[in-house]
C-alpha positions as CSV (number, residue, x, y, z in Angstrom):
1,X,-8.8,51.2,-4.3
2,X,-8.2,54.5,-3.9
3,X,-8.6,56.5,-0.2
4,X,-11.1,59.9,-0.6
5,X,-8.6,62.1,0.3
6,X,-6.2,60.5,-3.0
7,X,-9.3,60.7,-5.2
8,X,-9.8,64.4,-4.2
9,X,-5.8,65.0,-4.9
10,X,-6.0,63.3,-8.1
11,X,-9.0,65.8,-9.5
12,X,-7.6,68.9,-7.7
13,X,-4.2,67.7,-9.9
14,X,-6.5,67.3,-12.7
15,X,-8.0,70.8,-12.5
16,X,-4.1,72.0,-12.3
17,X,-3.5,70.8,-15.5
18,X,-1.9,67.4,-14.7
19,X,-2.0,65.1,-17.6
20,X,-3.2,61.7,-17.0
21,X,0.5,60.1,-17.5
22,X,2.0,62.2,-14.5
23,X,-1.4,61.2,-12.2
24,X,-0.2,57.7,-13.5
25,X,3.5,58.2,-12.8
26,X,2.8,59.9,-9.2
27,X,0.2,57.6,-7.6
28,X,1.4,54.1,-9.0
29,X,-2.0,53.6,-11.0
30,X,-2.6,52.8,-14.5
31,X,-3.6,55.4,-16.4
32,X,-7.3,53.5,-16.7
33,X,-7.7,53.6,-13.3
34,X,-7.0,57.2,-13.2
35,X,-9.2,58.4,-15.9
36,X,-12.1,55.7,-14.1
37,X,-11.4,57.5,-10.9
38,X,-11.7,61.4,-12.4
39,X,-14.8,60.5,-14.4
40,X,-16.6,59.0,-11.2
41,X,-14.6,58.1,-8.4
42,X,-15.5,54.8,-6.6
43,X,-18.3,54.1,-7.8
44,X,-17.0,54.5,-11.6
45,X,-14.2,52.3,-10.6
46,X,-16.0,49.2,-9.3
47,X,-18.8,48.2,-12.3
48,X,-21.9,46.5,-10.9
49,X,-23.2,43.4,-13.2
50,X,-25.7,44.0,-15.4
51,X,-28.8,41.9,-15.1
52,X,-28.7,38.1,-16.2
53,X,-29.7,37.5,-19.9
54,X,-32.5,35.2,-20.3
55,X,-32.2,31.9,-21.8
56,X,-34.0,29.8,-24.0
57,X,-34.1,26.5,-21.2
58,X,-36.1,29.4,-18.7
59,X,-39.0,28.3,-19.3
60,X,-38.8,24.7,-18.6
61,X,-36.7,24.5,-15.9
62,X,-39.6,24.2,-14.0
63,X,-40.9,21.3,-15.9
64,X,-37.4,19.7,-15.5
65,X,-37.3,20.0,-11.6
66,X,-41.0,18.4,-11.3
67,X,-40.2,15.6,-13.8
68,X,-36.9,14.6,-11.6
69,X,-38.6,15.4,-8.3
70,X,-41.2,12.8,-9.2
71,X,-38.7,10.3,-10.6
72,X,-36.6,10.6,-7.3
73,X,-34.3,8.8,-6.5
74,X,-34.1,7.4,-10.2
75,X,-33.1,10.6,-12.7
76,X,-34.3,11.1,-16.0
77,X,-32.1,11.0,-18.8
78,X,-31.2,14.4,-20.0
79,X,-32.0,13.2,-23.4
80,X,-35.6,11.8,-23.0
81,X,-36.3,15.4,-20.9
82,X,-34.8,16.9,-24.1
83,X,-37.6,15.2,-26.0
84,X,-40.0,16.5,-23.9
85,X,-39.6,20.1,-23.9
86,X,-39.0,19.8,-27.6
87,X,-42.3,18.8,-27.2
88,X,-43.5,21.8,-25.8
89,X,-41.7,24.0,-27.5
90,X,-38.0,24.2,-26.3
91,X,-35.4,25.0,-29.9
92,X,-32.1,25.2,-27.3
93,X,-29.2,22.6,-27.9
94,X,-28.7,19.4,-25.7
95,X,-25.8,20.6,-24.4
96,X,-27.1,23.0,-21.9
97,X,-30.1,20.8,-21.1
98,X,-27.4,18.0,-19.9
99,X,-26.0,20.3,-18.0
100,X,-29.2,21.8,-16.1
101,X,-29.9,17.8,-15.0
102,X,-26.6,17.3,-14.2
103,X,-26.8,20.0,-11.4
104,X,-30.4,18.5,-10.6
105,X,-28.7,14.7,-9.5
106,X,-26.7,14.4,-6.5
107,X,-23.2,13.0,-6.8
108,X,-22.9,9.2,-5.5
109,X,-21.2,8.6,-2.9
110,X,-18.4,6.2,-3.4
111,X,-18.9,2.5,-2.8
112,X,-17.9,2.7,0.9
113,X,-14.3,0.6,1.6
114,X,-15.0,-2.2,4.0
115,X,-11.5,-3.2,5.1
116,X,-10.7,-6.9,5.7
117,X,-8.0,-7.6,8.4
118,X,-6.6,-11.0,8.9
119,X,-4.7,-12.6,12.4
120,X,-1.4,-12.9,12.1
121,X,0.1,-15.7,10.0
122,X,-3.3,-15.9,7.9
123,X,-3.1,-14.4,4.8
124,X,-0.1,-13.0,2.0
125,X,-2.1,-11.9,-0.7
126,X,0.3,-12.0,-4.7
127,X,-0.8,-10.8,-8.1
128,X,1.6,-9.9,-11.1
129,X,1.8,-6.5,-12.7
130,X,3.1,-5.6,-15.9
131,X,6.0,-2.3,-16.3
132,X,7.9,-1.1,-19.4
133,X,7.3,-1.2,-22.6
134,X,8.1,-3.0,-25.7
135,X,11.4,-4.8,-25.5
136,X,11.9,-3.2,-22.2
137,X,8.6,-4.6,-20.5
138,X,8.8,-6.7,-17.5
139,X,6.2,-9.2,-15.5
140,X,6.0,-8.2,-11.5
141,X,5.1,-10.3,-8.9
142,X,4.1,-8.8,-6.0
143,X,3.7,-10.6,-2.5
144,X,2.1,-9.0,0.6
145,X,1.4,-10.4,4.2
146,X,-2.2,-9.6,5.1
147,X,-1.1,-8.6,9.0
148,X,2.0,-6.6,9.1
149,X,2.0,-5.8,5.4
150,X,5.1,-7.2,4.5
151,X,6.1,-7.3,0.7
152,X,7.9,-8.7,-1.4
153,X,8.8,-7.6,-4.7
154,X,10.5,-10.3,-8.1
155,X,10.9,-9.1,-11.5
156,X,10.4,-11.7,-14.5
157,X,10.3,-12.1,-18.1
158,X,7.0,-14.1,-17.8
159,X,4.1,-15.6,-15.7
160,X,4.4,-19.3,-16.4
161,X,3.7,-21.5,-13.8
162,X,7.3,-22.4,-13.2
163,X,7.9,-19.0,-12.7
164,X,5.2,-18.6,-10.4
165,X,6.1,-21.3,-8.2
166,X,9.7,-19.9,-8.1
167,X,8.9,-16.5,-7.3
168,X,6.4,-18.2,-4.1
169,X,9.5,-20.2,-3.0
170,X,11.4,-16.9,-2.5
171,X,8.8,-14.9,-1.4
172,X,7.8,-17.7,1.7
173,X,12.0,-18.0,2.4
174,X,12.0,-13.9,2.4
175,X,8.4,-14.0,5.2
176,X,10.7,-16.7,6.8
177,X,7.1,-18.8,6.6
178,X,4.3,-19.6,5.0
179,X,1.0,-18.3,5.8
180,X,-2.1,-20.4,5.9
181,X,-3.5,-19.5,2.7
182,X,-2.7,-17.4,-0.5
183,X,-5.3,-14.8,-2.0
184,X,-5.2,-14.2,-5.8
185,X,-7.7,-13.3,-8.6
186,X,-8.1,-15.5,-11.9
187,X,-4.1,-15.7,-12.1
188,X,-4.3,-18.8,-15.3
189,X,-1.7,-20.2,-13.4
190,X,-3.8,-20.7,-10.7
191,X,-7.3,-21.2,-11.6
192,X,-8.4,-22.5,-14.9
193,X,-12.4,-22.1,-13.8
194,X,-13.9,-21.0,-11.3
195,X,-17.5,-22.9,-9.3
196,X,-16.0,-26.5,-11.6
197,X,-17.7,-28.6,-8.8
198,X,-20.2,-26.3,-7.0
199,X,-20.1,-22.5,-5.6
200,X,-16.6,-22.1,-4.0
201,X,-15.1,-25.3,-5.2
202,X,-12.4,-24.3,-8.1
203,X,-11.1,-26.6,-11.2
204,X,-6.8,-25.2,-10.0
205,X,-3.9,-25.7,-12.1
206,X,-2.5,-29.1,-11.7
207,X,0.5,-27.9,-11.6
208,X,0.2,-24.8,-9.3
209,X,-2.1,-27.0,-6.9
210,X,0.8,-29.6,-6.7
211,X,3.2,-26.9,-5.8
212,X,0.6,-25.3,-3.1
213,X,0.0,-28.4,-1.5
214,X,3.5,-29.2,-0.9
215,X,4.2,-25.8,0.2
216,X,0.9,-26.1,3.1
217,X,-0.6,-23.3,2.0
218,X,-4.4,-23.1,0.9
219,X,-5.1,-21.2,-2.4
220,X,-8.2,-18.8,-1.9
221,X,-9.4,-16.7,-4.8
222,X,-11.1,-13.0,-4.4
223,X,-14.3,-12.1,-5.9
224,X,-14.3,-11.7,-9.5
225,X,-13.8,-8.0,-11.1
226,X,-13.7,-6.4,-7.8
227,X,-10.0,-5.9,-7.3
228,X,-10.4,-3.8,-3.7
229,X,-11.0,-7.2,-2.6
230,X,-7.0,-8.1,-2.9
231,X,-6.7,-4.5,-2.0
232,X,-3.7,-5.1,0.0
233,X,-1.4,-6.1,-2.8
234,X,-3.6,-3.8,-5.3
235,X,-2.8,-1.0,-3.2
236,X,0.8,-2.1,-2.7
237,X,1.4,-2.4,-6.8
238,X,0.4,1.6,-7.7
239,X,3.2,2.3,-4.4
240,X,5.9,0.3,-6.2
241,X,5.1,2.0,-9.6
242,X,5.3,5.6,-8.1
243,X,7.9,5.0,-5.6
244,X,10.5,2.3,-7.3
245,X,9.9,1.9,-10.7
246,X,9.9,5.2,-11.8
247,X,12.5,6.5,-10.8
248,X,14.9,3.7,-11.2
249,X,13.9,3.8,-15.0
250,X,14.6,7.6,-15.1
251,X,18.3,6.7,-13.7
252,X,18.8,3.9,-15.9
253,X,18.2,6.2,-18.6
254,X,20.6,9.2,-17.7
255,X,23.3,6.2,-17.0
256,X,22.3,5.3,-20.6
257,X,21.1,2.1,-19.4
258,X,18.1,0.0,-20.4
259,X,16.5,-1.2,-17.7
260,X,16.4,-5.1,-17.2
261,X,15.4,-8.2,-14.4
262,X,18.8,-8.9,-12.9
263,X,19.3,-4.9,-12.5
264,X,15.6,-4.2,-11.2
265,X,15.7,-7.2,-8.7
266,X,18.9,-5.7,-7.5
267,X,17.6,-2.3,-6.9
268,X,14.0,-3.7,-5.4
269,X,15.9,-5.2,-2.9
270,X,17.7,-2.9,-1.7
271,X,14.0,-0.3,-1.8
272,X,11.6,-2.8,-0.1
273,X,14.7,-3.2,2.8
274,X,15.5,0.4,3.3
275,X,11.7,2.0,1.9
276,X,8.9,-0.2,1.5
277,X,9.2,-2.6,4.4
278,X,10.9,0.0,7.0
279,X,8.5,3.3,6.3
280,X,5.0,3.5,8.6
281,X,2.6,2.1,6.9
282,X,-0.5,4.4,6.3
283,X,-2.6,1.9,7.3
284,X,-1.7,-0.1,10.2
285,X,0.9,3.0,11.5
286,X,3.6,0.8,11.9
287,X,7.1,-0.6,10.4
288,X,6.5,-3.5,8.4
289,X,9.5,-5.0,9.3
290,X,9.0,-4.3,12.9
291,X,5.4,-6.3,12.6
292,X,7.0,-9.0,11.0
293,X,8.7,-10.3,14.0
294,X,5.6,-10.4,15.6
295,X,4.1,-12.3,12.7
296,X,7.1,-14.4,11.7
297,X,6.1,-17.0,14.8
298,X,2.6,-17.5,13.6
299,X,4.0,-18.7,9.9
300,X,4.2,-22.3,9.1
301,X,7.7,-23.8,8.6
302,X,9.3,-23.9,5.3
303,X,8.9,-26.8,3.3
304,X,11.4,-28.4,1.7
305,X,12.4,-27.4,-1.9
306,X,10.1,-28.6,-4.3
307,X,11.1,-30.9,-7.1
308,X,7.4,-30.8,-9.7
309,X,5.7,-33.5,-11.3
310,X,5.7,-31.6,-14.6
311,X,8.6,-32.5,-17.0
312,X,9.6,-28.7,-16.8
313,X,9.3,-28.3,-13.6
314,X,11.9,-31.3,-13.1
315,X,13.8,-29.5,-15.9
316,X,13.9,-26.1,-14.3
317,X,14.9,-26.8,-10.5
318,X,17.8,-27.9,-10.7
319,X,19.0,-24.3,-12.4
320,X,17.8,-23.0,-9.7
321,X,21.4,-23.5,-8.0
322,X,22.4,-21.0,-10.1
323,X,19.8,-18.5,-9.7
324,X,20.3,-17.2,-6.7
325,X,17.7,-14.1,-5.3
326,X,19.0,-10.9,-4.6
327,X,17.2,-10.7,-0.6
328,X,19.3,-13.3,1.2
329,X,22.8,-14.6,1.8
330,X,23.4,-17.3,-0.1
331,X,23.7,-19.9,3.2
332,X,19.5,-19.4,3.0
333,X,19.2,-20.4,0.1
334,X,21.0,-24.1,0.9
335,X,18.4,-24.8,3.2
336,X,15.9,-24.1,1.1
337,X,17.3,-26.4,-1.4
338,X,17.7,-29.3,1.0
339,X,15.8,-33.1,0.4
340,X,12.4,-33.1,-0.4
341,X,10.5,-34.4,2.6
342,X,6.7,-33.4,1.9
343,X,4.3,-33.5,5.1
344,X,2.2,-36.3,4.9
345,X,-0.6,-34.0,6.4
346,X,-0.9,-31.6,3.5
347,X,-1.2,-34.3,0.9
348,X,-4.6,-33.4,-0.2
349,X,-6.9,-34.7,-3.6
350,X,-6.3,-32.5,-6.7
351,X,-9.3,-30.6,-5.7
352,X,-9.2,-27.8,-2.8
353,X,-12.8,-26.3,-1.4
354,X,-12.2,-22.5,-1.6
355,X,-15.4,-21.7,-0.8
356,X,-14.7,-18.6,1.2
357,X,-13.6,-16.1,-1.2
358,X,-12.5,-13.4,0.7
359,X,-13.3,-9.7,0.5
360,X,-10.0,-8.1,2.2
């Protein structure tokens, strides 16, 4: 905006004889704002808004705010209020009824997050997740301690049950324990139905609830379609997306390499020792790691390596000498594979009560 004493110049130039390009040229304006400025000044310059056209919803709007006033707190459906001042006269489109009521209902306020903590040595919570795609797609599972937030991170071809139970043996030898019980959602592997012999008491996979058993952990299952209540691991999945997988695809790519297992578990590794497990964790404002060693004493020992009942199972251990993780010296991985010995306390019937499913 112009200064009086520059507007004066400009129309004592203009009276002169300057043209309107040299007022341009001299003051740094356009030559619009010159011409606005000569034919009014100021108030030229700065255009007040004309008054608001009418619209054809006027007239009902009060109708509108009664008729949701008196359904408070339900709301009306814009299109049976549409039906009703078409009733009375209204010819306007839907379109700008909608958006009238929508302005009319208060936003909801989101389903508050009630955050389930667990002692020490408690709880790891796993689920899988699924990256790539195509020929390049990959299975994920994910492992997290409930306490210090602890993860562990395996990349697979599938979800079978052997694979499950493999991926748990190396996630329990990377804790250096196992916690008391295991949260997970309706894995197949898992459970095959849910409430089989009453509220809480689960029909399990015979051949996950063999493995669990021998490992001393207790399988617990979170409630169904409400996957905040495994929010732990949930949460932990959309990190490892963001942070690891995407950009180790984008540098497999300019090496001109497609991305499979052995590499990923490689590179996971080396992320959840150096990045996931040593950052401060936004929740609990401390190093994984560092909590670990707190929560480390309150796991239960390692069982010994289990050998299955299934004819797979037996099939499939044994190669497990030669598939080695990418998390530990090799000298770890003996003792895991030592005799079987199995606790004779943890020796339960083939079904477990999990009536407490757990909102975490």
């Amino acid at each position: 905006m112009l200064k009086a004493e520059e507007q004066m110049e400009l129309v004592i130039l203009k009276k002169h004889g300057e043209s309107i390009r040299s007022l341009s040229r001299s003051t740094g304006r356009s030559r619009n704002t010159v011409r606005r400025y000569l034919r009014g000044g100021d108030a030229a310059a700065t255009r007040k808004p004309g008054p608001k056209r009418p619209e054809k919803l006027d007239p009902y709007k009060t109708y509108i705010i009664d008729r949701m006033a008196a359904a408070s707190p339900d709301a009306i459906p814009a299109s049976v209020l549409l039906r009703e001042i078409q009733e009375r006269g209204y010819d306007g489109g839907y379109s700008r009824v909608k958006q009238f009521v929508r302005g009319l209902v208060p936003a909801e306020a989101p389903e508050p997050v009630v955050r389930f903590e667990t002692e020490p040595g408690q709880q790891m919570q796993a689920d899988w997740a699924t990256v790539g795609k195509g020929a390049g797609k990959l299975k994920v599972f994910i492992a997290t301690l409930g306490w210090s937030r602890m993860a562990y991170v395996e990349f697979c071809d599938d979800e079978q049950v052997e694979t499950l139970i493999a991926c748990h043996e190396r996630a329990f030898l990377a804790f250096g324990g196992v916690p008391k019980e295991v949260l997970y959602d309706n894995m197949k592997t898992v459970v095959l139905e849910r409430n089989t012999y009453g509220r809480g008491a689960h029909r399990f996979h015979p051949g996950f609830l063999d493995y669990i058993k021998h490992a001393g952990a207790l399988p617990r299952l979170c409630q169904p379609y409400r996957a905040q209540t495994k929010g732990k691991v949930e949460r932990f999945i959309g990190y490892l997306k963001r942070s690891f997988w995407v950009p180790f695809v984008a540098t497999q790519r300019q090496a001109g390499v497609l991305p499979d297992k052995h590499s990923a578990n490689a590179a996971v590794a080396r992320w959840l020792r150096e990045v996931a497990n040593a950052r401060v964790h936004a929740t609990t404002e401390e190093v994984p790691a560092e909590r670990l060693i707190i929560e480390k004493p309150k796991l239960q020992d390692l069982a010994a390596a289990y050998r299955g009942r299934s004819a797979r199972m037996a099939l499939a251990v044994p190669e497990r000498k030669h598939v080695i993780g990418y998390q530990h010296p090799l000298s770890v991985y003996d003792l895991l594979l030592a005799p079987c010995e199995t606790p004779a306390e943890i020796q339960r019937e083939g079904v477990i009560d999990a009536s407490r499913e757990v909102v975490a």
